[in-house]
C-alpha positions in Angstrom: 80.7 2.9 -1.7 78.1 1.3 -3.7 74.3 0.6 -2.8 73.1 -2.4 -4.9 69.5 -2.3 -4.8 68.1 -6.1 -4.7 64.7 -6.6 -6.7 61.8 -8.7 -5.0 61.3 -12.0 -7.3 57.8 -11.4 -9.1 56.6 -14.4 -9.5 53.4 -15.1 -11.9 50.4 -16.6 -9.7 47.4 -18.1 -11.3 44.6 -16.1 -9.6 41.3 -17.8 -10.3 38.5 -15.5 -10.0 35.9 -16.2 -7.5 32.6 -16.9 -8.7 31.3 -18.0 -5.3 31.6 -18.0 -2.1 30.5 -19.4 1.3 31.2 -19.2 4.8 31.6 -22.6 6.5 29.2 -23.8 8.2 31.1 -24.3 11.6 31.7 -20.5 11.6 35.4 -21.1 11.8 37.7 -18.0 12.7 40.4 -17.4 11.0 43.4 -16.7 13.7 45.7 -14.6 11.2 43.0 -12.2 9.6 40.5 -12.0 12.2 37.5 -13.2 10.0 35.8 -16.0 9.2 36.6 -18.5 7.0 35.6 -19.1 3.1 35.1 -21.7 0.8 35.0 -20.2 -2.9 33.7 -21.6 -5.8 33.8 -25.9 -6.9 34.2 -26.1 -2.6 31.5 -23.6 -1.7 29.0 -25.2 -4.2 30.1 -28.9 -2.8 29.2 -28.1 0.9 26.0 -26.5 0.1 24.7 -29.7 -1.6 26.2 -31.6 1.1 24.4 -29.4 3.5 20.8 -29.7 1.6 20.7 -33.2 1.4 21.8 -33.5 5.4 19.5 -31.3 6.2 15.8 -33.2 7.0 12.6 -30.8 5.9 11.4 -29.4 8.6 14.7 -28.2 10.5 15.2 -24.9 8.7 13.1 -22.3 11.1 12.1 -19.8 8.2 12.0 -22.4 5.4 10.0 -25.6 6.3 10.7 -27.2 2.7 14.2 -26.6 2.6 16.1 -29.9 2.5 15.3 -33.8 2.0 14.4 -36.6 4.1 17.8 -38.8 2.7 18.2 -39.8 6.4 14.8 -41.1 7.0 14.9 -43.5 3.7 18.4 -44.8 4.9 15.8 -46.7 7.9 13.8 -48.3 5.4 14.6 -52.1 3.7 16.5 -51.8 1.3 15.8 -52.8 -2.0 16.6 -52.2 -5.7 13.7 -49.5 -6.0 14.9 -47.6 -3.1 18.2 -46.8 -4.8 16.1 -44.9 -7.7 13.8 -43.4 -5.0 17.3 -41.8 -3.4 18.8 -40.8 -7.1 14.7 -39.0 -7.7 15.2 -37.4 -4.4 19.1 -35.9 -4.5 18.1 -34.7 -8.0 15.4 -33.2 -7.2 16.5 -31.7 -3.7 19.6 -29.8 -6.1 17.3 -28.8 -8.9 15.4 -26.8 -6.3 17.7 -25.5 -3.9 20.8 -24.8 -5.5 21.5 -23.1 -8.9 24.7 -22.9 -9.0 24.6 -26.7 -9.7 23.7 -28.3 -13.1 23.4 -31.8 -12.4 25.1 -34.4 -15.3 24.7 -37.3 -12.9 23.6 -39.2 -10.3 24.4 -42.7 -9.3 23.4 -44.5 -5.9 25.4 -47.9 -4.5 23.7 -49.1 -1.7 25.7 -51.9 0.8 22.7 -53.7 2.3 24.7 -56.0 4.8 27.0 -52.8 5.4 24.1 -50.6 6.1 25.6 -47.3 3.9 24.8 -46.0 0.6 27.3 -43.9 -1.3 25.6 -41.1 -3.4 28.0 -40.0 -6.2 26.7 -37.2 -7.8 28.7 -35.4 -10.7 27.4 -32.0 -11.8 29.0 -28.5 -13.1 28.5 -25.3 -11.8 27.5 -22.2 -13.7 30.3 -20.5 -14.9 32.3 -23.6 -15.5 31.9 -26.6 -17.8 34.1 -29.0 -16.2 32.6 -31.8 -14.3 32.8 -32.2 -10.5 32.1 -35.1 -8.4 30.7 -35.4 -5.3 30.5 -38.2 -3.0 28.3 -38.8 -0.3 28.9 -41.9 2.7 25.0 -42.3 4.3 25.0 -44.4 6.8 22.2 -45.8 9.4 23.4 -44.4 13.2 20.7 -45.4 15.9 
């Protein structure tokens, strides 16, 4: 009697490194590992600039300065000035808060009988040189 021993298939996976990482912010569990979910890298840098500039100053308990008052501009009238005030202010918001970014670009297109803006901001992160874009729906809700 023979034994014929079958191999496992190796197959060659493309493991990118993880440069950084981030819980989400809902706190998800994961069912199958019993932990919480990640976002790594382009992702986990994404939702924390989505995070900052949702975030109003003020709500952060242990930082007061943390965030940027994007919502509170969107209840102004609009006008052709307010889209550079709202580039100034995403720019700056990243420069301070997150390091990971390096921001290439940002361009605002406001719909005034719509009532949205749609931030697009393009930026690379540390350890990569590639360009990522982000973009952001703001819209008035009252």
């Amino acid at each position: 009697m023979a034994i014929v021993a079958q191999k496992k298939a190796q197959t060659s996976r493309s493991i990118q490194p993880e440069y950084f990482s981030d819980f989400l912010s809902s706190f998800d569990v994961d069912s199958v590992k019993q932990d919480l979910y990640r976002v790594t890298n382009e992702e986990a840098v994404k939702s924390s600039i989505r995070n900052l500039l949702l975030t109003n100053t003020g709500d952060r308990l242990y930082d007061s300065k943390l965030g940027s008052n994007i919502r509170s501009i969107l209840f102004e009238n609009f006008s052709p000035a307010m889209d550079s005030v709202l580039e100034d202010l995403i720019r700056t918001t990243i420069e301070n808060y997150e390091p990971r970014a390096k921001i290439e670009q940002v361009f605002v297109n406001s719909e005034i009988d719509d009532h949205y803006v749609v931030a697009t901001i393009v930026f690379s992160i540390i350890n990569k040189e590639e360009p990522i874009t982000l973009e952001l729906f703001l819209n008035r809700i009252r």
